[in-house]
Kinemage of the C-alpha trace (Angstrom):
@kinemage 1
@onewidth
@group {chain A} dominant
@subgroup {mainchain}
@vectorlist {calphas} color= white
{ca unk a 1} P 164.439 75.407 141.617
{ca unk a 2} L 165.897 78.557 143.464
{ca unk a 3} L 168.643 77.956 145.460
{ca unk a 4} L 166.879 78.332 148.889
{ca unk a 5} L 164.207 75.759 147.948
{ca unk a 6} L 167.661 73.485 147.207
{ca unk a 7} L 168.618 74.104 150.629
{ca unk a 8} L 164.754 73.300 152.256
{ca unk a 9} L 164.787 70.204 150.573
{ca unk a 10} L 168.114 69.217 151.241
{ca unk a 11} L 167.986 70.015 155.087
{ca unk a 12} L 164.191 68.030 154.792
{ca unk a 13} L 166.246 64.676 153.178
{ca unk a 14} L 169.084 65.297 155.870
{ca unk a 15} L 166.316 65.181 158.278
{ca unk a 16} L 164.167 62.290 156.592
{ca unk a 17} L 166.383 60.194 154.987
{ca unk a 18} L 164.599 58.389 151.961
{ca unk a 19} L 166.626 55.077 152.314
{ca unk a 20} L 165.526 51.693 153.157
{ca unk a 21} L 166.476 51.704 156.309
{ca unk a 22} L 163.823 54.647 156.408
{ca unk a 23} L 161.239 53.451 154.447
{ca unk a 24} L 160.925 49.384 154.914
{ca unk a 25} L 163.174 48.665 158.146
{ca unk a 26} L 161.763 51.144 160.870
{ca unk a 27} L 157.950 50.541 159.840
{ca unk a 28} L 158.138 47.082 159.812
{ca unk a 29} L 160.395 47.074 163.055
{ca unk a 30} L 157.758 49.232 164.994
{ca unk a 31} L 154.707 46.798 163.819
{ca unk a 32} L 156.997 43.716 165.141
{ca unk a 33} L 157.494 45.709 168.313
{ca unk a 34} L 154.366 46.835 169.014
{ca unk a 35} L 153.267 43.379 170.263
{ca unk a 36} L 155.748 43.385 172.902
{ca unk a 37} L 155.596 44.692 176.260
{ca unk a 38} L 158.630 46.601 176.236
{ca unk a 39} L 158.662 48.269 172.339
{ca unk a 40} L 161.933 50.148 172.746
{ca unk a 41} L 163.765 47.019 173.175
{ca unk a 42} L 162.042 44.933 170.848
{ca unk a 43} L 162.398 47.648 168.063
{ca unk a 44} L 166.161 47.509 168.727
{ca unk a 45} L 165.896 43.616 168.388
{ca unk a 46} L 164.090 43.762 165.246
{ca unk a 47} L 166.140 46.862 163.517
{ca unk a 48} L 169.129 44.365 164.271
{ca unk a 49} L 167.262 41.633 162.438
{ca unk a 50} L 166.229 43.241 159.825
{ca unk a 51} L 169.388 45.378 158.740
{ca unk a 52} L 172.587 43.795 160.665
{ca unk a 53} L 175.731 45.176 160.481
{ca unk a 54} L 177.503 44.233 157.560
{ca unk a 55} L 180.633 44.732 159.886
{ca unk a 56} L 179.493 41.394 161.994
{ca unk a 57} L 178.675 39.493 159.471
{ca unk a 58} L 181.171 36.986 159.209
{ca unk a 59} L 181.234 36.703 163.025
{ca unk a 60} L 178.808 33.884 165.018
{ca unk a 61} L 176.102 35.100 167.358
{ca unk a 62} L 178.526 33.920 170.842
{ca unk a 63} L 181.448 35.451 168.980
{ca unk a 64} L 179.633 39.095 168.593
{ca unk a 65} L 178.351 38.651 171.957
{ca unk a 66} L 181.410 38.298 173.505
{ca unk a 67} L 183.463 41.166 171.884
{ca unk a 68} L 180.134 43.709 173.245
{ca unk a 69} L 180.964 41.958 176.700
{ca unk a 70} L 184.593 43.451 176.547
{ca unk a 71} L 183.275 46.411 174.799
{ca unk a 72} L 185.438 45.549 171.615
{ca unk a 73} L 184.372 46.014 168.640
{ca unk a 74} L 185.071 43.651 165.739
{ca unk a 75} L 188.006 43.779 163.432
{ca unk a 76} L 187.439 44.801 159.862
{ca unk a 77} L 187.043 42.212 157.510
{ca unk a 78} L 189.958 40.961 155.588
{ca unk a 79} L 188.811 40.597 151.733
């Protein structure tokens, strides 16, 4: 592989990541969506759902909700 195809396909994966998040998440996201009447926010619902932060994990639902209220965000985890 020359080194300019290297860079096309690197630049194409920077572009079109070929993760899970990619490949599974968004897809199955959009065809949850797509049977609501507003799609943008149900896509966000359902990209939550389906990949959460692993950041909020140990937090409850009201807990999470209330740091966004403040505009916090969550302390790290403590292992």
């Amino acid at each position: 592989m020359s080194p300019v195809e290297f860079r096309r396909w690197r630049e194409y994966y920077r572009l079109f990541p070929f993760d899970d998040r990619h490949r599974y998440h968004r897809p199955a996201a959009l065809i949850a969506a797509s049977s609501r009447s507003n799609v943008q926010q149900g896509f966000a619902d359902f990209i939550e759902f389906l990949e959460p932060d692993p950041a909020l994990a140990h937090f409850s639902g009201s807990d999470v909700s209330i740091l966004r209220t403040f505009g916090l965000r969550p302390p790290p985890r403590k292992s």
